[in-house]
N, CA and C atoms as an extended XYZ file, in Angstrom:
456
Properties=species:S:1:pos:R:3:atomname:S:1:resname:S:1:resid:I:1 pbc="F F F"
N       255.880       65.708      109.960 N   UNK     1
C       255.051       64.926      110.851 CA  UNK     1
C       254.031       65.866      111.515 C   UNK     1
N       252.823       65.424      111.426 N   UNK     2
C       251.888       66.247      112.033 CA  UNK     2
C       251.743       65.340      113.658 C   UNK     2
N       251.437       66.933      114.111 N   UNK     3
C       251.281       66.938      115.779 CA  UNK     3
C       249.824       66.668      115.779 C   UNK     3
N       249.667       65.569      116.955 N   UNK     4
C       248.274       65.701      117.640 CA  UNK     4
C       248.061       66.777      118.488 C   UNK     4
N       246.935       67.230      118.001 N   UNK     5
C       246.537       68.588      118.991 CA  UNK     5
C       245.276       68.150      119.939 C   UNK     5
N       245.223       68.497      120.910 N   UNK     6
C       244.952       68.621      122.229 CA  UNK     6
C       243.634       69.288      122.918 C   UNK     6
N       243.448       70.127      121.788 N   UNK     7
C       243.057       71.649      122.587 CA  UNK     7
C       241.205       71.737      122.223 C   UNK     7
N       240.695       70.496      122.083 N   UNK     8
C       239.132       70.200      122.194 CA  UNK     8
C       239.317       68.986      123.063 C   UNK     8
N       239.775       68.568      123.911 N   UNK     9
C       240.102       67.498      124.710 CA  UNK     9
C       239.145       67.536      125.865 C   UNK     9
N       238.410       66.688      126.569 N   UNK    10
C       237.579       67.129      127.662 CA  UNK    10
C       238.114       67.093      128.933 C   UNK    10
N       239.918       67.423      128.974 N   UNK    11
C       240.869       67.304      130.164 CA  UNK    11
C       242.091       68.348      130.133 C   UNK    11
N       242.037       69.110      131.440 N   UNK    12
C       242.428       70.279      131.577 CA  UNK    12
C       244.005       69.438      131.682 C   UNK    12
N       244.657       68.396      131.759 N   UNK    13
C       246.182       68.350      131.506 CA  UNK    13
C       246.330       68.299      129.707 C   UNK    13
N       245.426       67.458      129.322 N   UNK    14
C       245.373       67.564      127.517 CA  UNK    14
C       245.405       68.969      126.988 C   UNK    14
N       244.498       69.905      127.746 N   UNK    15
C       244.687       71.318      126.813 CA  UNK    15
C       245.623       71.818      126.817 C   UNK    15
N       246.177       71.961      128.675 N   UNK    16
C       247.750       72.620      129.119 CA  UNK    16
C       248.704       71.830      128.054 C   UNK    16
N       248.705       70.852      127.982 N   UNK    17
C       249.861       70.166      126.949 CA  UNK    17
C       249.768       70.573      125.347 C   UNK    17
N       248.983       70.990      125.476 N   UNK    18
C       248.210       71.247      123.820 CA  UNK    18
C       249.282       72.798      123.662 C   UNK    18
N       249.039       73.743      124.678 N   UNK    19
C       250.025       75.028      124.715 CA  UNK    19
C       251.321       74.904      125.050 C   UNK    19
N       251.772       73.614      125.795 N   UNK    20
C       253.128       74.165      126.403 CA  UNK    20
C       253.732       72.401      125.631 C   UNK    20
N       253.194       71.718      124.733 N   UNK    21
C       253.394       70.361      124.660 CA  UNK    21
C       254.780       70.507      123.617 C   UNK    21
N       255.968       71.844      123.404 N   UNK    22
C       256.648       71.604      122.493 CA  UNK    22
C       257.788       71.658      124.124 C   UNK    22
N       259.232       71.424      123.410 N   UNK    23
C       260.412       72.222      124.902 CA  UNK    23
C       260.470       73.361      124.842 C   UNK    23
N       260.221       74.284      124.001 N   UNK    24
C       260.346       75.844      123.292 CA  UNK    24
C       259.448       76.567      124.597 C   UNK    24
N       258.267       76.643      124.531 N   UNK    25
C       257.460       77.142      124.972 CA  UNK    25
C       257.371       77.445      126.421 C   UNK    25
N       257.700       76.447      127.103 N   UNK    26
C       257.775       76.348      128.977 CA  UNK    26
C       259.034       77.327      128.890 C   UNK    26
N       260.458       77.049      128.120 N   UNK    27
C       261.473       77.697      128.197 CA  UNK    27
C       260.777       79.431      128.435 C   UNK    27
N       260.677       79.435      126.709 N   UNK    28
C       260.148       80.922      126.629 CA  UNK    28
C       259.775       81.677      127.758 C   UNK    28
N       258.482       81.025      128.563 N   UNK    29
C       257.523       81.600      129.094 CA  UNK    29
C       258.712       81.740      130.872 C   UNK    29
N       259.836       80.969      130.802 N   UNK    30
C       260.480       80.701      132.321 CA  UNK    30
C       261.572       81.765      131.676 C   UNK    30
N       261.786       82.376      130.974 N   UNK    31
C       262.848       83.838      130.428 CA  UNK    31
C       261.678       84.871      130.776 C   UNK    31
N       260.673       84.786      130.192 N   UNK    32
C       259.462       85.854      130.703 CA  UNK    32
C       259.221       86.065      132.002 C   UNK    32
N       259.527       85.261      132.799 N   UNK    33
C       259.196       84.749      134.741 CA  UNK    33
C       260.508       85.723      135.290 C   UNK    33
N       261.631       85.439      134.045 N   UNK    34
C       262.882       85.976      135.054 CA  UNK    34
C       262.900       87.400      134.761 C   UNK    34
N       262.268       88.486      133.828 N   UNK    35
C       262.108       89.692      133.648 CA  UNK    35
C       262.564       89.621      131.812 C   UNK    35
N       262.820       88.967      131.220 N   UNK    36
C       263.191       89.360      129.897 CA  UNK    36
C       262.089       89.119      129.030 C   UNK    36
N       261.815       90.499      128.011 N   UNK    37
C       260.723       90.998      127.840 CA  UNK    37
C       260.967       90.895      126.182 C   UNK    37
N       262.368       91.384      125.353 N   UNK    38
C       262.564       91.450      124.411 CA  UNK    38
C       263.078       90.435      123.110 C   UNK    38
N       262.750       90.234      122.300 N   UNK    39
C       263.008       89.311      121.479 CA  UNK    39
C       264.299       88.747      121.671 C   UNK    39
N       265.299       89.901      121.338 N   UNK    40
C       266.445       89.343      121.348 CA  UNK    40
C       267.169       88.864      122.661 C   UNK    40
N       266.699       89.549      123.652 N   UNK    41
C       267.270       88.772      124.945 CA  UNK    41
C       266.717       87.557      125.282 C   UNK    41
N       265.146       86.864      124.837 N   UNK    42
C       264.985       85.712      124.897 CA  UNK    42
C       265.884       84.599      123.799 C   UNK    42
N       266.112       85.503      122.477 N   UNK    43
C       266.321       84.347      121.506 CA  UNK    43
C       267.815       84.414      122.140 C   UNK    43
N       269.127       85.057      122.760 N   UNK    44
C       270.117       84.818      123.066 CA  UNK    44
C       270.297       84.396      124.431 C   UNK    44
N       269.047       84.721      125.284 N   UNK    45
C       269.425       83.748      126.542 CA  UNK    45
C       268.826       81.682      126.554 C   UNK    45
N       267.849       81.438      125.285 N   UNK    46
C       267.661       80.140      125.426 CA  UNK    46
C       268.733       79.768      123.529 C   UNK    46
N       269.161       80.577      123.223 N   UNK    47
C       270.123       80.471      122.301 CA  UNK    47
C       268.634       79.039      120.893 C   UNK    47
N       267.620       80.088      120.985 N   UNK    48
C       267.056       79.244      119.950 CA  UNK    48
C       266.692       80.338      118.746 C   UNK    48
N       266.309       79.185      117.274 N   UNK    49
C       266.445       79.812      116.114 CA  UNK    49
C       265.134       81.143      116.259 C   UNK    49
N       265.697       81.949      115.273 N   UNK    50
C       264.417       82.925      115.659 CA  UNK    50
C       263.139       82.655      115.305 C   UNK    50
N       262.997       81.947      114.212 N   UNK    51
C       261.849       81.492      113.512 CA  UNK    51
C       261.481       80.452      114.323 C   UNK    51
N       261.621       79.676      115.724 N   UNK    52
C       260.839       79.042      116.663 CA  UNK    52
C       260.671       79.631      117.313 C   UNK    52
N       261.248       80.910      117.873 N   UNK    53
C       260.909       81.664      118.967 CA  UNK    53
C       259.778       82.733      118.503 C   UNK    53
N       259.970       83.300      117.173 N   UNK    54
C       258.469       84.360      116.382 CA  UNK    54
C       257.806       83.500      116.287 C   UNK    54
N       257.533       82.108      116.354 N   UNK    55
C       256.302       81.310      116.376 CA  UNK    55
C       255.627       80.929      117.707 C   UNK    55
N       256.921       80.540      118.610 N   UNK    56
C       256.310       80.415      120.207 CA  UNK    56
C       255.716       81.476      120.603 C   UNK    56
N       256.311       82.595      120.549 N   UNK    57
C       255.562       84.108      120.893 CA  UNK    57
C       254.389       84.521      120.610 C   UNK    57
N       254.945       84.225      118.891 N   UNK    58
C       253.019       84.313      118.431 CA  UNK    58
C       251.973       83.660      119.116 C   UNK    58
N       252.491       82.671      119.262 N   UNK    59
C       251.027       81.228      119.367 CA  UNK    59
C       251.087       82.096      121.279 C   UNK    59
N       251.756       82.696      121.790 N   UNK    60
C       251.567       83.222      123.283 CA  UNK    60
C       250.694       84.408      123.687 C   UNK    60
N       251.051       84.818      122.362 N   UNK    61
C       250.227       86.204      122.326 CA  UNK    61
C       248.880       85.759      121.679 C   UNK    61
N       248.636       84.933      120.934 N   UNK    62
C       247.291       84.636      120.184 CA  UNK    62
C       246.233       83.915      121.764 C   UNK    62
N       247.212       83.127      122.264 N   UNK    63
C       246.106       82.499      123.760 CA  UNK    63
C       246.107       83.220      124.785 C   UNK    63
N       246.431       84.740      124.529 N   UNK    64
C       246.629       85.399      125.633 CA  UNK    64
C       246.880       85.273      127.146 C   UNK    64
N       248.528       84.576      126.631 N   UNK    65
C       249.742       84.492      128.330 CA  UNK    65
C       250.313       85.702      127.662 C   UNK    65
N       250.625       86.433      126.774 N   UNK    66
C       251.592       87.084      126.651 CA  UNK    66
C       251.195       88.405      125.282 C   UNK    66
N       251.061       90.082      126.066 N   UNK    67
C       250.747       90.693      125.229 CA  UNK    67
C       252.270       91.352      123.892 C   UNK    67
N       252.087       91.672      123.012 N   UNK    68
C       253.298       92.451      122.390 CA  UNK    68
C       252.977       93.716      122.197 C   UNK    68
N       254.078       94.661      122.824 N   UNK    69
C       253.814       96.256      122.601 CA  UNK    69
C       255.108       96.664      121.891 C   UNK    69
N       254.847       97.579      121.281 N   UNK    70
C       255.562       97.965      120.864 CA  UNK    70
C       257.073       99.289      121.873 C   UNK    70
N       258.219       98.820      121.452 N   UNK    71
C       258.989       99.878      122.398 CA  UNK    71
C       260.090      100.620      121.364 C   UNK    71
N       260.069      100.631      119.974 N   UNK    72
C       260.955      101.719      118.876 CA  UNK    72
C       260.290      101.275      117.516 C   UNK    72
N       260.074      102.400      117.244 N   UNK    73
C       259.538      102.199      115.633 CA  UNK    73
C       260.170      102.064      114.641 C   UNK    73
N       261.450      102.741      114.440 N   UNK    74
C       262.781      102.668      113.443 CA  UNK    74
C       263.477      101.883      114.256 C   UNK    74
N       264.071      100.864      113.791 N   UNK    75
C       262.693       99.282      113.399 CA  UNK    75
C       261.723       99.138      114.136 C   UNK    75
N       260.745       98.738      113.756 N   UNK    76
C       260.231       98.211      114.860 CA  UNK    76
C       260.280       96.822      115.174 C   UNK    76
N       260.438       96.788      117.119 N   UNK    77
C       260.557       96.367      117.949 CA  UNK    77
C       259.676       96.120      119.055 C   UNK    77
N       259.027       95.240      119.726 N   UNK    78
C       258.057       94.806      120.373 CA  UNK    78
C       258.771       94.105      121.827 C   UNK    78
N       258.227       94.158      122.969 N   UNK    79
C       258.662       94.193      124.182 CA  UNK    79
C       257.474       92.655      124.246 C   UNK    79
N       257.478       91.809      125.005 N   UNK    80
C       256.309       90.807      125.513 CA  UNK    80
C       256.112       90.847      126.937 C   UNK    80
N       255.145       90.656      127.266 N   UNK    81
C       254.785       90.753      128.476 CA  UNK    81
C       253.571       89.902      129.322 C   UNK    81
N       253.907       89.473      129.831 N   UNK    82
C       252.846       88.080      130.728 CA  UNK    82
C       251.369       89.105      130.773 C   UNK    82
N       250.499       88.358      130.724 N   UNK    83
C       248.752       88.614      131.076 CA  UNK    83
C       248.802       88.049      132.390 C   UNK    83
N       247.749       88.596      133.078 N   UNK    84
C       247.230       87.884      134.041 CA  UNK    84
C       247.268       86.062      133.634 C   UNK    84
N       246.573       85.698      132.808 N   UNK    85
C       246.776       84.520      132.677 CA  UNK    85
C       248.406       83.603      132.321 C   UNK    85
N       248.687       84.733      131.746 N   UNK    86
C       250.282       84.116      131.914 CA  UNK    86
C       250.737       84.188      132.744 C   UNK    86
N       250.617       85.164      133.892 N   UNK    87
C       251.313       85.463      135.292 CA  UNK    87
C       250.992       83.777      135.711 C   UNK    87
N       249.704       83.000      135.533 N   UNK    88
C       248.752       82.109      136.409 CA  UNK    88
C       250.032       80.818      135.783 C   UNK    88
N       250.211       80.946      134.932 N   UNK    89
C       251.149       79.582      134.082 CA  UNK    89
C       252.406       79.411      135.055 C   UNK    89
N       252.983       80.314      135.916 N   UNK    90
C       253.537       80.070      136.867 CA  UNK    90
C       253.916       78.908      137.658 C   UNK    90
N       252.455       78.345      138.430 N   UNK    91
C       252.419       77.629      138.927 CA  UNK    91
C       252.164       76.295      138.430 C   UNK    91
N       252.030       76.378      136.853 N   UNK    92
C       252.633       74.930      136.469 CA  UNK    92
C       253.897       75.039      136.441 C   UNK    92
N       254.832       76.157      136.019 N   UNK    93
C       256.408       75.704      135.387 CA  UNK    93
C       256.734       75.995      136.931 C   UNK    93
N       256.339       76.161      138.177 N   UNK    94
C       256.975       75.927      139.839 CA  UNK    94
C       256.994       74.239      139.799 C   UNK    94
N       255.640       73.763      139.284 N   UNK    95
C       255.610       72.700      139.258 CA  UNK    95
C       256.726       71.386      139.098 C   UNK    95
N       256.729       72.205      137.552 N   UNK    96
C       257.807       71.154      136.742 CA  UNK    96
C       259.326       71.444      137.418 C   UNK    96
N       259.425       72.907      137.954 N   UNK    97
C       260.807       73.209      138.828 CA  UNK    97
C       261.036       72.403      140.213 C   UNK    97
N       260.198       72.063      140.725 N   UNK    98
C       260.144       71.327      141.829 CA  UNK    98
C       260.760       69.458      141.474 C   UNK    98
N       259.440       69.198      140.597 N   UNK    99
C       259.920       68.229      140.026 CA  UNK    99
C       261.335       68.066      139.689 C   UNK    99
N       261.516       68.849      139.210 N   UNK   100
C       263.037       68.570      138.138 CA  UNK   100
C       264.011       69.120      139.079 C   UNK   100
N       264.334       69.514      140.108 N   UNK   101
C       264.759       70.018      141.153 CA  UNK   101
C       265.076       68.753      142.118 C   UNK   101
N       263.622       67.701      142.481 N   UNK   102
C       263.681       66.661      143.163 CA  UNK   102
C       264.552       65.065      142.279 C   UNK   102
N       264.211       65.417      141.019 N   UNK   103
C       264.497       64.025      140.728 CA  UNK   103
C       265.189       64.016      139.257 C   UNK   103
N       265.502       65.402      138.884 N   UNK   104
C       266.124       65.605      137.546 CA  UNK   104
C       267.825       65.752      137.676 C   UNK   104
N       268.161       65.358      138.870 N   UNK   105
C       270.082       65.569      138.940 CA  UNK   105
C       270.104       64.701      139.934 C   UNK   105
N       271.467       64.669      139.689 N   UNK   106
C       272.690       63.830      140.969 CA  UNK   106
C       272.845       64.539      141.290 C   UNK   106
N       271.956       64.674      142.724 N   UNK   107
C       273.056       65.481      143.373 CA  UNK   107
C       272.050       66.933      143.661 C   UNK   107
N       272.829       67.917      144.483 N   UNK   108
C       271.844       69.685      144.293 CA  UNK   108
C       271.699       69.577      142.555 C   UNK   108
N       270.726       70.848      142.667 N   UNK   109
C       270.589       71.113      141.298 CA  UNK   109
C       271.754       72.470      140.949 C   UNK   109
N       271.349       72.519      139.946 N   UNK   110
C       272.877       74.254      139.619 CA  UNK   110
C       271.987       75.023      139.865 C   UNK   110
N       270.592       75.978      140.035 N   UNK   111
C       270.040       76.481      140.172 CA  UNK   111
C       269.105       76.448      141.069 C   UNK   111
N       268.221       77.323      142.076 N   UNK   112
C       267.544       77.446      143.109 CA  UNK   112
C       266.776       78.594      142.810 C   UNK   112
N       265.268       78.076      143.176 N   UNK   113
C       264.338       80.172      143.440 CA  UNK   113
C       264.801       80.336      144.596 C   UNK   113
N       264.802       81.595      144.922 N   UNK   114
C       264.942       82.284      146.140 CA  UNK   114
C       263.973       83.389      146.583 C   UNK   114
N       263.828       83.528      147.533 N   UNK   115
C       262.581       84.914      147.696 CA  UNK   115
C       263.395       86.329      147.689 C   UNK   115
N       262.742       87.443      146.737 N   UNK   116
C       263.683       88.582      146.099 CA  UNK   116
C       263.934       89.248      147.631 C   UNK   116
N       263.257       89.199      148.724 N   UNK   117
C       263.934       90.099      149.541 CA  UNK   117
C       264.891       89.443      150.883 C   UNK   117
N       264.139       87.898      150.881 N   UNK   118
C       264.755       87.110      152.442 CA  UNK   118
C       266.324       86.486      151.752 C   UNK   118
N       266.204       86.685      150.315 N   UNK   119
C       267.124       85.345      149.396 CA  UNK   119
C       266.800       84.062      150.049 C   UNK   119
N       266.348       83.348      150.731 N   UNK   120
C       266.012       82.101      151.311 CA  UNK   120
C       265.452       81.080      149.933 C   UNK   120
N       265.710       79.848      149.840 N   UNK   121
C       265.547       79.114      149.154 CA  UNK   121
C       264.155       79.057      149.330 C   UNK   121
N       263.211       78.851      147.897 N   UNK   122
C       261.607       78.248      147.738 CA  UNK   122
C       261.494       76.904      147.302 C   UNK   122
N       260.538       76.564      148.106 N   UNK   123
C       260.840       74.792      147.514 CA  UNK   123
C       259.441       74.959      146.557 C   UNK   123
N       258.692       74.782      146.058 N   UNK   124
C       257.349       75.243      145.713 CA  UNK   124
C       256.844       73.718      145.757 C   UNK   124
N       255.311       73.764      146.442 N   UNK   125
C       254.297       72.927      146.735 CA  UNK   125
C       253.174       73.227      145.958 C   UNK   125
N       252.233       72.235      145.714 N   UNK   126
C       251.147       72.143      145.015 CA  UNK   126
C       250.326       71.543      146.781 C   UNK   126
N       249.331       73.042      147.143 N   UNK   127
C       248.535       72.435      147.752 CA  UNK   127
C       247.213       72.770      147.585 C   UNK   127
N       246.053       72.501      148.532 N   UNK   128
C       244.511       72.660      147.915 CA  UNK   128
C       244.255       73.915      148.388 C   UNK   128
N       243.433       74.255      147.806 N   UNK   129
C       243.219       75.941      147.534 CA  UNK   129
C       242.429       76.290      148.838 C   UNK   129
N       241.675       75.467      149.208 N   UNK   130
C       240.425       75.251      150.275 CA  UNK   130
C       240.890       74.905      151.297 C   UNK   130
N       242.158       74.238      151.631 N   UNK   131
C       242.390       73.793      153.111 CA  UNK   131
C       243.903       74.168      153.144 C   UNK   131
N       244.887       74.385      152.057 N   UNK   132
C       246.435       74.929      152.454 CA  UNK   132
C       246.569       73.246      152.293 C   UNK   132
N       246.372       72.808      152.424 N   UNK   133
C       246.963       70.850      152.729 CA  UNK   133
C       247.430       70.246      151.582 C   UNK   133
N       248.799       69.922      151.324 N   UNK   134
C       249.821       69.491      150.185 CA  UNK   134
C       248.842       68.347      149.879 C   UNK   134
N       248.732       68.530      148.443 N   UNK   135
C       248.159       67.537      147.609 CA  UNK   135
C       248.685       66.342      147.426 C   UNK   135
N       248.104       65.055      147.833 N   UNK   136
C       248.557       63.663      148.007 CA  UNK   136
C       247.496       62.906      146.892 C   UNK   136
N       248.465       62.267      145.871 N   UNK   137
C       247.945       61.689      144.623 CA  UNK   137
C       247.643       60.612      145.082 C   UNK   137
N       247.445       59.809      146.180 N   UNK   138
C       246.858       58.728      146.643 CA  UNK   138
C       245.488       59.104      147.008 C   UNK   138
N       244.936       60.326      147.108 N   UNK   139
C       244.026       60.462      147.823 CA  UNK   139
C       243.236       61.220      146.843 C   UNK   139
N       243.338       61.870      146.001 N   UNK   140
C       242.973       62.278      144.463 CA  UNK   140
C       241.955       61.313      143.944 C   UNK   140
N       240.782       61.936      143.209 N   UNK   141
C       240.229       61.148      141.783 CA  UNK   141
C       240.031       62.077      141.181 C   UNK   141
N       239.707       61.534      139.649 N   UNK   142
C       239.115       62.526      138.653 CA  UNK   142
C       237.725       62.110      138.628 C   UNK   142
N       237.107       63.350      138.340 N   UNK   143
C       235.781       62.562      138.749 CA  UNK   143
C       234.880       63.701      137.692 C   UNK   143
N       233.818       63.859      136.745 N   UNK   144
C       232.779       64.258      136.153 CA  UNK   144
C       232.711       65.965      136.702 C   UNK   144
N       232.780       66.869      136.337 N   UNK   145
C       232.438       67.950      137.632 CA  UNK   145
C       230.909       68.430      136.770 C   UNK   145
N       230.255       68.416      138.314 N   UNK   146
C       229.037       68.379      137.974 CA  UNK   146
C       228.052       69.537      137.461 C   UNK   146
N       229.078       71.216      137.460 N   UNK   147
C       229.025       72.550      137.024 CA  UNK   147
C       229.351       72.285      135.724 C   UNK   147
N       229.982       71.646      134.881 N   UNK   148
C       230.203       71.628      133.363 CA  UNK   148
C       228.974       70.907      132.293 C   UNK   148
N       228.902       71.642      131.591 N   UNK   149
C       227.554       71.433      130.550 CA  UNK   149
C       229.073       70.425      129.880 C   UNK   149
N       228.152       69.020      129.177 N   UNK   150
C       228.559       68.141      128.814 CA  UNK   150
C       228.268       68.214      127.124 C   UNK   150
N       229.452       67.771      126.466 N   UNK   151
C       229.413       67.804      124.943 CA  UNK   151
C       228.304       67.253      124.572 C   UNK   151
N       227.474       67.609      123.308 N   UNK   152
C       226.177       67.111      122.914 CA  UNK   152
C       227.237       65.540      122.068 C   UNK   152
């Protein structure tokens, strides 16, 4: 079955879905968030086949969230590591943690962020960049932005 792809779409949730639109991928990139860098500690901590995980990686390293260096030559072995722009993918998968945190269990969830030095629980918010003020989808439009050159 062929996938619809996404990624000439004139909508910044269509493209994001276009990169992260498999379950593989958000996983991957939330093992990369927690410090694991190496093939095999990702493919045995989300316990997936290797040949989806050398493909998620690839396609990570090709959109540059994620560079590969090398760390032993007899074999060689490659370490991954977030880009700046992968560092930025963050704050969608806080997103989806929040979400799925609020309305994905009965009950607490089994897992919590915490801040590395207070340990205090993070709830993570989506607010506006310009005023700090939690984003309210009642009060939202999408609207034309008027800085973008428009498809011929």
């Amino acid at each position: 079955m062929r996938r619809t792809r996404f990624d000439d779409w004139p909508c910044p949730i269509a493209r994001t879905i276009d990169l992260l639109g498999d379950w593989w991928t958000p996983l991957v990139l939330r093992e990369a968030f927690a410090g694991r860098r190496r093939f095999d500690e990702i493919q045995q901590a989300l316990d997936i086949p290797k040949a989806v995980l050398s493909a998620r990686l690839a396609r990570l390293v090709d959109e540059g969230l994620m560079t590969k260096e090398p760390y032993e030559d007899r074999p060689a072995r490659y370490e991954y590591r977030l880009t700046p722009k992968g560092r930025a993918m963050w704050d969608v998968l806080a997103a989806m943690w929040r979400w799925g945190s609020d309305w994905a269990f009965d009950g607490e969830p089994p897992a919590i962020l915490s801040d590395r030095e207070t340990h205090q629980e993070v709830r993570p918010l989506i607010v506006d960049e310009e005023t700090g003020a939690p984003l309210d989808v009642r009060r939202i439009r999408m609207r034309r932005n008027p800085r973008a050159e428009l498809p011929a």
